[in-house]
C-alpha positions as CSV (number, residue, x, y, z in Angstrom):
1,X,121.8,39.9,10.5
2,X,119.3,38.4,13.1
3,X,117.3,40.6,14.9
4,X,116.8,40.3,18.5
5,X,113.9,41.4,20.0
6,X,113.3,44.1,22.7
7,X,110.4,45.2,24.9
8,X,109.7,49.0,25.7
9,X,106.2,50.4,27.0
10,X,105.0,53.3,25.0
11,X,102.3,54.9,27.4
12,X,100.6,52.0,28.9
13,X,100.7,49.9,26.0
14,X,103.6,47.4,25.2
15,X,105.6,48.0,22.3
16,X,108.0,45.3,20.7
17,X,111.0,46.7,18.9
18,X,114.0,44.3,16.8
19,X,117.1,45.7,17.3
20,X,120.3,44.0,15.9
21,X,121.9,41.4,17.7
22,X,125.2,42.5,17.2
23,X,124.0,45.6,19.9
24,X,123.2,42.9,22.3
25,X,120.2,42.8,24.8
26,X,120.2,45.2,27.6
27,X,122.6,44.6,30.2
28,X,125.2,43.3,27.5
29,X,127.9,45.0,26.0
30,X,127.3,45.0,22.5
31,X,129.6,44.6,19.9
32,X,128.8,48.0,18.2
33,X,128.6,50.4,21.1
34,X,126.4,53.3,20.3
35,X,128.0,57.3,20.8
36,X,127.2,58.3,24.3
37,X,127.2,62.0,24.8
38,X,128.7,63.4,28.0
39,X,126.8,65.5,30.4
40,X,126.8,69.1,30.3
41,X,128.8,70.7,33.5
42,X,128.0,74.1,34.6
43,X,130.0,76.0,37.1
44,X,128.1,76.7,40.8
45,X,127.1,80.0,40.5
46,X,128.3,82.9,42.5
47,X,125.5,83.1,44.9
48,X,126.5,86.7,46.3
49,X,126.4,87.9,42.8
50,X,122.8,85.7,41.9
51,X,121.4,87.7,44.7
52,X,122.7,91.1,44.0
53,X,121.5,90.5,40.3
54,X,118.4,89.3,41.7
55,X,118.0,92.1,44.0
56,X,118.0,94.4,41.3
57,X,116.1,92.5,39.2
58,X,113.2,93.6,42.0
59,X,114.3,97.2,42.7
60,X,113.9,97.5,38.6
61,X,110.5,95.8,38.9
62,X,109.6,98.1,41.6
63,X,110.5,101.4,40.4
64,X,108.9,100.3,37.0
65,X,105.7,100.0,38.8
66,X,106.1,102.9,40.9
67,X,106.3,100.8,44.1
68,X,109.0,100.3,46.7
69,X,109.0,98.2,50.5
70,X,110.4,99.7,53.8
71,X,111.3,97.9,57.1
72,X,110.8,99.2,60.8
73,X,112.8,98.3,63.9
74,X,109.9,99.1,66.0
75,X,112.3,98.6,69.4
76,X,115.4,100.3,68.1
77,X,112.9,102.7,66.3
78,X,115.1,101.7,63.1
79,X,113.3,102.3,59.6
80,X,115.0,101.1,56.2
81,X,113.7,102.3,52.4
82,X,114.9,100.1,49.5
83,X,115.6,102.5,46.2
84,X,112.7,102.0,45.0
85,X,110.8,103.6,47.7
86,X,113.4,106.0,47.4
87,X,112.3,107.0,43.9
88,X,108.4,106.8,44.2
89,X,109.3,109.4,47.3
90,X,111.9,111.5,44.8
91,X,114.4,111.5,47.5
92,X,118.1,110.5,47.2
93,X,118.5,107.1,48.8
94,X,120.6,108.7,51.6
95,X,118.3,111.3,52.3
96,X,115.8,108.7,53.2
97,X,114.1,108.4,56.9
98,X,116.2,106.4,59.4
99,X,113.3,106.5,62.0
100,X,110.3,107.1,62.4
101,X,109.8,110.6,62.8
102,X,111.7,111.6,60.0
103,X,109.2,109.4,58.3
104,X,106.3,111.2,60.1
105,X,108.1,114.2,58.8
106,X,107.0,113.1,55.1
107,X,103.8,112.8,56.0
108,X,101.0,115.7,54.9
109,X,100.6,117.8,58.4
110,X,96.6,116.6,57.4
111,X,97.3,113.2,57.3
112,X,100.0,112.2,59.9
113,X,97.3,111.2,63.0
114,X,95.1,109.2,60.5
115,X,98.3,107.4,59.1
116,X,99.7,106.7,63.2
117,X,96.5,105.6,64.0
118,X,96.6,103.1,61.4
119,X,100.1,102.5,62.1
120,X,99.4,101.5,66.1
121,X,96.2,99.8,65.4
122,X,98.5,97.3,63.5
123,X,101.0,96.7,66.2
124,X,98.5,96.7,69.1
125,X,95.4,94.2,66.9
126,X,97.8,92.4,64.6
127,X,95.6,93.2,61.5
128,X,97.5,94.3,58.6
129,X,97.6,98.3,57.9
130,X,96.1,99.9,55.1
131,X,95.5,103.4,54.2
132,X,96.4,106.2,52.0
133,X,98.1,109.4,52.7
134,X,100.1,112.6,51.2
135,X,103.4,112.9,50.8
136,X,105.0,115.9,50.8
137,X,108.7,116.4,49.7
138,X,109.7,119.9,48.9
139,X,106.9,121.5,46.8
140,X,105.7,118.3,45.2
141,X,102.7,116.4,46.4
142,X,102.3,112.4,46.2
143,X,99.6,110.2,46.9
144,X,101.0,106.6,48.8
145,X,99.3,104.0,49.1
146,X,100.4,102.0,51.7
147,X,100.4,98.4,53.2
148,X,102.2,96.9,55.9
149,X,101.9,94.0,58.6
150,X,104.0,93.5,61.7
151,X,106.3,90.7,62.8
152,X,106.1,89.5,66.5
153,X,109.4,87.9,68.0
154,X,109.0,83.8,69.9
155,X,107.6,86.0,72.7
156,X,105.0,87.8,71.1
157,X,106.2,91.4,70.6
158,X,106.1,93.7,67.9
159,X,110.0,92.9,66.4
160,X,110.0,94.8,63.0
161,X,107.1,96.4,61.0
162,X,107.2,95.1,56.6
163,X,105.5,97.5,54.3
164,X,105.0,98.0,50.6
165,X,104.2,101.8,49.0
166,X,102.6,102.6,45.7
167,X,102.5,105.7,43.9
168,X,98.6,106.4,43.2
169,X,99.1,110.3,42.5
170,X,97.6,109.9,39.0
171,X,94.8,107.5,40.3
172,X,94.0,110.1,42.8
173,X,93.9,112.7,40.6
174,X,91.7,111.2,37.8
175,X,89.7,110.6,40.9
176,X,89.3,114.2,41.9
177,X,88.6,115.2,38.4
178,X,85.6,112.5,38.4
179,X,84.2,114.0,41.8
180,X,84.2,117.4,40.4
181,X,82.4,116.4,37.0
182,X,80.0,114.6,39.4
183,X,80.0,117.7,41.7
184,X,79.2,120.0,39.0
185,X,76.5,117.2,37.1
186,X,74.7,117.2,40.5
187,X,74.4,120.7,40.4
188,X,73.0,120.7,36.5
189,X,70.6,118.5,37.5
190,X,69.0,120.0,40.5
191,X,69.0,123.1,38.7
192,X,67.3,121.3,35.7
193,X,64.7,119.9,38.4
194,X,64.1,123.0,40.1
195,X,63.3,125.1,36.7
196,X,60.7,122.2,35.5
197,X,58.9,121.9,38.5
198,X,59.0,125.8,38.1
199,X,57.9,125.7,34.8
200,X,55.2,122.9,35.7
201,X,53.6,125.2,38.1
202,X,53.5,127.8,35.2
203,X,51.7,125.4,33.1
204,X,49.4,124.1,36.7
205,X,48.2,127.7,37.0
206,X,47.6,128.2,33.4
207,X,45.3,125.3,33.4
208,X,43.1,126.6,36.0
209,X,43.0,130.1,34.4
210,X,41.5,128.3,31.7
211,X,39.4,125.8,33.5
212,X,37.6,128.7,35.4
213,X,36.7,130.2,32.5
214,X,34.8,127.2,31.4
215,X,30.9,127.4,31.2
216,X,30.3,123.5,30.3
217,X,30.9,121.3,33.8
218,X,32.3,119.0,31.1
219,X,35.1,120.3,30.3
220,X,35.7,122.8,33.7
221,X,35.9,118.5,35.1
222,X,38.6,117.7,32.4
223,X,40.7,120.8,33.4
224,X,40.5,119.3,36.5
225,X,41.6,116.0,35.7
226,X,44.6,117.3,33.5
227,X,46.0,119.7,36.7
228,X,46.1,116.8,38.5
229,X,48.3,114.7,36.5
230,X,50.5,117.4,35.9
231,X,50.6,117.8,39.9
232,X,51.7,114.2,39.6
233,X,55.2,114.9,37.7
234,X,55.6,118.0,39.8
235,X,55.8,116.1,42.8
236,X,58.5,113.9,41.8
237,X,60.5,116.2,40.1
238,X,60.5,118.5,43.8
239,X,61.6,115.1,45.4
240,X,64.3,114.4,43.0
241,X,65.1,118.8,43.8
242,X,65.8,117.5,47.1
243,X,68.0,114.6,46.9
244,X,71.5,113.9,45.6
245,X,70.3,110.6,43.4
246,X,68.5,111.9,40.4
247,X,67.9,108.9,39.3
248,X,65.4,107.4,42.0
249,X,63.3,108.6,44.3
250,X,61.8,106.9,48.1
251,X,58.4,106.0,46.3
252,X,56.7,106.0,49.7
253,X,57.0,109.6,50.4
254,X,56.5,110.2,46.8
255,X,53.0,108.2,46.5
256,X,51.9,110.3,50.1
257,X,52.3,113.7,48.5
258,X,50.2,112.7,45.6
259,X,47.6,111.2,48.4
260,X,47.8,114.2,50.4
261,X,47.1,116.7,47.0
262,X,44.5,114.6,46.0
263,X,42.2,114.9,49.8
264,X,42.4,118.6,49.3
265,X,41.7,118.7,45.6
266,X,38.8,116.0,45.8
267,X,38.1,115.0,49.5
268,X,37.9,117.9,51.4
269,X,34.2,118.3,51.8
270,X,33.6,114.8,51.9
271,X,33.4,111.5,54.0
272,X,36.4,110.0,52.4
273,X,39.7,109.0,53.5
274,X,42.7,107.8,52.0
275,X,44.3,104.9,53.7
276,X,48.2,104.9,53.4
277,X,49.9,101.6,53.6
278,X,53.4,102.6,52.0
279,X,56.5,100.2,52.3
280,X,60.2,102.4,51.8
281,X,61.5,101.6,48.9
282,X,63.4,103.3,46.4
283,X,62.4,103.0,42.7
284,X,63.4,104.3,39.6
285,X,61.7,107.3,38.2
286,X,61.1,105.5,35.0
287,X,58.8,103.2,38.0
288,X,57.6,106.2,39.9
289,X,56.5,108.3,37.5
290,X,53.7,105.9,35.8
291,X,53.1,104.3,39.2
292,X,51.8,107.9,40.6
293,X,50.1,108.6,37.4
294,X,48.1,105.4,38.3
295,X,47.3,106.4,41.9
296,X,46.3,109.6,40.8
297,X,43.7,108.0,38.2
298,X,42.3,105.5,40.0
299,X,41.9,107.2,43.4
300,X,40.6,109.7,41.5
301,X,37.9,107.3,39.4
302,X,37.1,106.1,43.0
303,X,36.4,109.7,44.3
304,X,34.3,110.0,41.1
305,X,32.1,107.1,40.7
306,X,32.5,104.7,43.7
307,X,30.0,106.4,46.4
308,X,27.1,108.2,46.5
309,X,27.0,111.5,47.3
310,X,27.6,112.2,51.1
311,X,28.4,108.4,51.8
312,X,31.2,107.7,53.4
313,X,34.0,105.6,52.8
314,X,37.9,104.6,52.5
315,X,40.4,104.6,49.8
316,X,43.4,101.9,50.7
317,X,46.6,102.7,49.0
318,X,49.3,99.6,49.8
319,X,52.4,99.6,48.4
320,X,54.7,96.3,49.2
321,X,58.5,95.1,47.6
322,X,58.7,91.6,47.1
323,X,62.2,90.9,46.1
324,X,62.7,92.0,42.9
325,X,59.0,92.7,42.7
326,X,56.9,95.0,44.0
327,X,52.8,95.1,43.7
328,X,50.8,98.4,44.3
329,X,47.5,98.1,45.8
330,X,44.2,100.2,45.6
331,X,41.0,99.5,46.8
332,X,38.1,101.1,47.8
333,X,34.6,99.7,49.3
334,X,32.4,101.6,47.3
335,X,29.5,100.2,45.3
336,X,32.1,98.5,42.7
337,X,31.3,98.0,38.9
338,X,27.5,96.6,38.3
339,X,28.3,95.7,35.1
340,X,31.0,95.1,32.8
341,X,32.5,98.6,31.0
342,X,31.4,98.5,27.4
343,X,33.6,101.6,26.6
344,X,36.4,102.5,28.2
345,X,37.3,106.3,29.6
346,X,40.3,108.8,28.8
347,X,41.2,107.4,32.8
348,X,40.8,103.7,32.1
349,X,42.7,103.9,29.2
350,X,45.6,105.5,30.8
351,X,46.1,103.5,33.3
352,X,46.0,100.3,31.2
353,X,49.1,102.1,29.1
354,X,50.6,103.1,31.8
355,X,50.7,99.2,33.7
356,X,51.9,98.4,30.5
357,X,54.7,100.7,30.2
358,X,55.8,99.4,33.4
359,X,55.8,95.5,32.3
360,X,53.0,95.4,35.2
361,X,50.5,92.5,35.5
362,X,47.1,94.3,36.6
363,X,44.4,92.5,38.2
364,X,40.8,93.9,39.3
365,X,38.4,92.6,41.7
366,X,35.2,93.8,41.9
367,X,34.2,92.2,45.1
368,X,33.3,94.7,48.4
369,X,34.4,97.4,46.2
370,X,36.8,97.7,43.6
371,X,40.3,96.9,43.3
372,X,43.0,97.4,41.2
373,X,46.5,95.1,41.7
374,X,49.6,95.9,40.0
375,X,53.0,93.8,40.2
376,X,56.3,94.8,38.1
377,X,59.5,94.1,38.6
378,X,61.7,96.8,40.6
379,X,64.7,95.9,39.0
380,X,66.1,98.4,36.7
């Protein structure tokens, strides 16, 4: 049996098939005719029983979600609930508001003006409503959460009001729960603050106990030096007393109280000021506390060895935020380093650990003075 050919595309590419002559080419009637299939019929469906079924199809939806929608006649003062509103409300379906003061009715007496507010702001600006409120149905409490937009008429007034309503009663609750724990951390913490910066003080007083009992100027200087730093960590921990965030603190005010303790503990007979150049920012304490430790040693270094007894001069603190950087400043216009340090000091060393702690990138500059530059990133 010859074998006639036929062309079919497969894709883009041309593909030559051989199909027996006795079928014919296309557009002949072949002598072997192969089965054709006749196509499937299905009846029209009933399309008042597709939409009931899909109706309740989205009721079932919305009462598995806890949801349900409502509709307002805002002229005829008209308001309809689907069951499923119904149900997140636990109300019968024909005990549900027909206007809208039985609807106010639901409402928490708390809650009503906020949720009428919100309710005319949407008919008079157009913007869609959204808000939360209590409902209150017999001795059970809900929380809805509610949003609806309106629908103007060809003329441009407020025709009906569409609305959708979530149960969020657990949501709200875990919420409360959070706030509580939060509530009561809060509290832990200050307390925790206010006893160390207690118990700081203890150790503060203890130290100069011992440091006036010193006979060697030596040591009565290291005693000193060591009430001071501890001054340092009590200052921040009666800022962080004071706030609600224990977790950073406004390093400005932070840095002045450490400037102001040090003119009283080292300046006050003397010609020398401190110069505060402080930018608000809040930091870390992880940032703050080695950043203060530093202003305390190197002011105090300054105090100490950059000018000669009864000359006068200025200590410049500056303090500025970058981005995510920030870069702490202090100079002062003593007599500066004549030489290069051979051995370094308990206070030298300290701040050097302390920069690096912080991830800070020190430079010093030993012209008109000295200077010390710190930048570190603020991010935490």
């Amino acid at each position: 049996m010859a074998l006639a050919p036929r062309v079919c595309l497969v894709g883009r590419r041309e593909k030559r098939q051989y199909l027996p002559e006795s079928w014919g080419h296309p557009g002949e009637s072949p002598s072997r005719k192969p089965i054709l299939r006749k196509p499937l019929h299905f009846p029209p469906p009933d399309t008042v029983d597709f939409a009931e079924a899909e109706h309740e199809r989205l009721v079932a939806a919305l009462k598995a979600s806890r949801a349900g929608t409502w509709r307002w006649n805002v002229a005829a003062d008209i308001v309809e609930w689907d069951d499923a509103l119904c149900d997140v409300y636990g109300i019968k379906p024909e005990d549900a508001p027909t206007n809208s003061k039985e609807f106010l009715a639901l409402v928490h007496p708390d809650d009503r003006d906020a949720v009428w507010a919100a309710i005319s702001a949407c008919i008079e600006k157009g913007t869609d409503a959204d808000y939360q409120f209590r409902a209150v149905v017999g001795d059970s409490v809900a929380w809805i959460y509610d949003r609806s937009a309106i629908i103007r008429d060809v003329e441009g007034n407020p025709a009906y009001m569409l609305g959708a309503c979530l149960d969020i009663t657990d949501r709200r609750r875990l919420e409360e729960e959070r706030d509580k724990l939060l509530e009561k951390q809060t509290l832990l913490l200050r307390e925790l603050s206010h006893r160390t910066k207690n118990h700081l003080s203890m150790i503060i007083s203890l130290l100069r106990l011992k440091g006036a009992r010193q006979k060697d100027p030596g040591a009565k200087h290291d005693f000193e030096r060591a009430i001071e730093r501890v001054h340092t960590i009590a200052f921040l921990h009666e800022h962080l007393y004071r706030k609600d965030v224990f977790d950073r603190i406004n390093i400005d005010s932070y840095l002045e109280d450490i400037c102001a303790s040090l003119e009283l503990s080292l300046l006050d007979e003397r010609k020398i000021v401190i110069v505060r150049e402080l930018q608000e920012a809040e930091l870390h304490i992880d940032l703050a506390v080695p950043l203060g430790l530093i202003v305390n040693e190197v002011v105090t270094n300054a105090a100490k060895y950059a000018f000669l007894p009864g000359q006068a001069g200025r200590i410049v603190i500056r303090f500025r935020r970058r981005g995510d950087h920030g870069i702490l400043t202090i100079s002062d216009n003593g007599r500066g380093l004549a030489a290069p340090v051979k051995s370094l000091g308990i206070g030298t060393n300290l701040i050097r650990s302390l920069a690096k702690q912080i991830g800070a990138r020190v430079r010093v500059i030993t012209r008109n003075g000295l200077t010390y530059s710190f930048a570190f990133r603020t991010l935490q």
